[in-house]
C-alpha positions as CSV (number, residue, x, y, z in Angstrom):
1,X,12.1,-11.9,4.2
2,X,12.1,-10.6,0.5
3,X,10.7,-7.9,-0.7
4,X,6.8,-7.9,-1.8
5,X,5.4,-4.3,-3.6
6,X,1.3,-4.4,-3.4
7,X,-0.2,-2.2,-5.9
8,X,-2.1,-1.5,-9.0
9,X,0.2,-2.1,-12.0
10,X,-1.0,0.8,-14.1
11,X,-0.6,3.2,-11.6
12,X,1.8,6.1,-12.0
13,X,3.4,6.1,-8.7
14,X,3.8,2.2,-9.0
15,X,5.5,2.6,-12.0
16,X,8.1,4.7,-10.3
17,X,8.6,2.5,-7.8
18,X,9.2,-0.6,-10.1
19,X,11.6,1.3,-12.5
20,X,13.7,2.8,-9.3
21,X,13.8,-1.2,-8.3
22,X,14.6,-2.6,-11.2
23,X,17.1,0.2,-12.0
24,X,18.7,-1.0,-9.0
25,X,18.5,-4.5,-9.0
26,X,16.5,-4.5,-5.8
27,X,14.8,-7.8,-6.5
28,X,11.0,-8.2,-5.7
29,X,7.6,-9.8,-5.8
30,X,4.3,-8.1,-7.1
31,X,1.0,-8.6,-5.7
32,X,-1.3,-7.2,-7.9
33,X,-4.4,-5.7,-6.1
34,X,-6.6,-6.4,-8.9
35,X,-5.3,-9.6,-9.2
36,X,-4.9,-10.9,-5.7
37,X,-7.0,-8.5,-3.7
38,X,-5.4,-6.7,-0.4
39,X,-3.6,-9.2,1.8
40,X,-5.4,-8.5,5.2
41,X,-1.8,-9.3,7.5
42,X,0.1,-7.1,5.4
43,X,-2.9,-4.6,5.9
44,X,-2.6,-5.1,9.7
45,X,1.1,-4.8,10.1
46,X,1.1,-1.3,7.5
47,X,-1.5,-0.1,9.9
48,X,0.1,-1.1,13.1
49,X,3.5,0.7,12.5
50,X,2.2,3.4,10.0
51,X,-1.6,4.3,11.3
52,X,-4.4,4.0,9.4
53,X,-4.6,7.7,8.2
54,X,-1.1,6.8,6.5
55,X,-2.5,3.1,5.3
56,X,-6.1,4.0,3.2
57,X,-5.1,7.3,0.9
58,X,-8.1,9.9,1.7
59,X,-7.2,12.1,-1.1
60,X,-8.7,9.4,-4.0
61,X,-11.8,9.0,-5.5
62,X,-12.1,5.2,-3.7
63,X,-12.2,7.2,-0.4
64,X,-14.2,9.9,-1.8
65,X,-17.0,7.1,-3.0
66,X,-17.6,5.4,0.8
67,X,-20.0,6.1,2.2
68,X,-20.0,9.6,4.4
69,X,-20.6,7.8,7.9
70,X,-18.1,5.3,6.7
71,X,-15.4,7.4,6.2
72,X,-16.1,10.0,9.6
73,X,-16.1,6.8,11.7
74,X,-12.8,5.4,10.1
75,X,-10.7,3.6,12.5
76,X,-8.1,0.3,12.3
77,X,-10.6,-2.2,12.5
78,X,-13.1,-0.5,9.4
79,X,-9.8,0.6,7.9
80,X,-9.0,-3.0,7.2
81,X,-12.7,-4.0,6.1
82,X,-12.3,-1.0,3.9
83,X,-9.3,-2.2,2.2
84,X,-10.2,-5.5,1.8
85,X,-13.3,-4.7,0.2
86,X,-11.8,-1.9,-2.1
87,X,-7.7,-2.4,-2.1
88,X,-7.7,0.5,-4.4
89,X,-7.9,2.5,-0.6
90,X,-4.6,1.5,-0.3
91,X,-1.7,4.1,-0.4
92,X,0.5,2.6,-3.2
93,X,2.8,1.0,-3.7
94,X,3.0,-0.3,-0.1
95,X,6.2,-2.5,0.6
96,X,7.1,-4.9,2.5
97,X,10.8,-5.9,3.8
98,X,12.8,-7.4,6.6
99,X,12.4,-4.0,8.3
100,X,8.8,-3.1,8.1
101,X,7.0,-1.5,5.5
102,X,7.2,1.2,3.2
103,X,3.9,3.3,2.0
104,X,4.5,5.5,-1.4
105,X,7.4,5.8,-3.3
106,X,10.0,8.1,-1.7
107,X,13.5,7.5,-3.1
108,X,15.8,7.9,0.0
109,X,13.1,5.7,1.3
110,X,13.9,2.7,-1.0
111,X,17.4,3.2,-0.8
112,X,17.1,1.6,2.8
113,X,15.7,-1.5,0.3
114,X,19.5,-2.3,-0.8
């Protein structure tokens, strides 16, 4: 499996994430939210082995915008709709590799990339 980042390019924290990759010659593929939209198995499999509370970031104005009930009755199924419908929920970058996937940039995280 190679290694797909999902993201918004102009974000800050994406931009980490592709300079500590390329830096390191960890070879990838971007899928550009705004571009592509969210990829709902991806969305399933982050939210499967990470929870949704770690998937959708609640600390952005996206999440701040649903609407109240939406976000009190959030759970994986809604999660997913959520995203789909506004990818820019979506903790970023989120990766994916042969070993699961990765949510944020955390260095000694991405180290396990190489």
């Amino acid at each position: 499996m190679t290694i797909t980042v999902y993201g918004i390019k102009n974000c800050d924290t994406m931009k980490k994430a592709f300079t500590w990759l390329d830096q390191h010659k960890v070879a990838y593929t971007f899928h550009d939210y705004k571009k592509s939209g969210a990829d709902e198995a991806v969305l399933k499999k982050a939210i499967a082995e990470h929870g949704w509370e770690n998937v959708i970031n609640c600390k952005g104005t996206t999440w701040r915008a649903l609407p109240e009930k939406t976000r009190e009755t959030m759970n994986d199924k809604t999660a997913i709709k959520a995203a789909l419908d506004n990818p820019s929920l979506v903790k970023r970058p989120l990766v994916t590799h042969k070993k699961g996937v990765l949510l944020g940039f955390d260095e000694a995280e991405f180290k396990t990339l190489t």
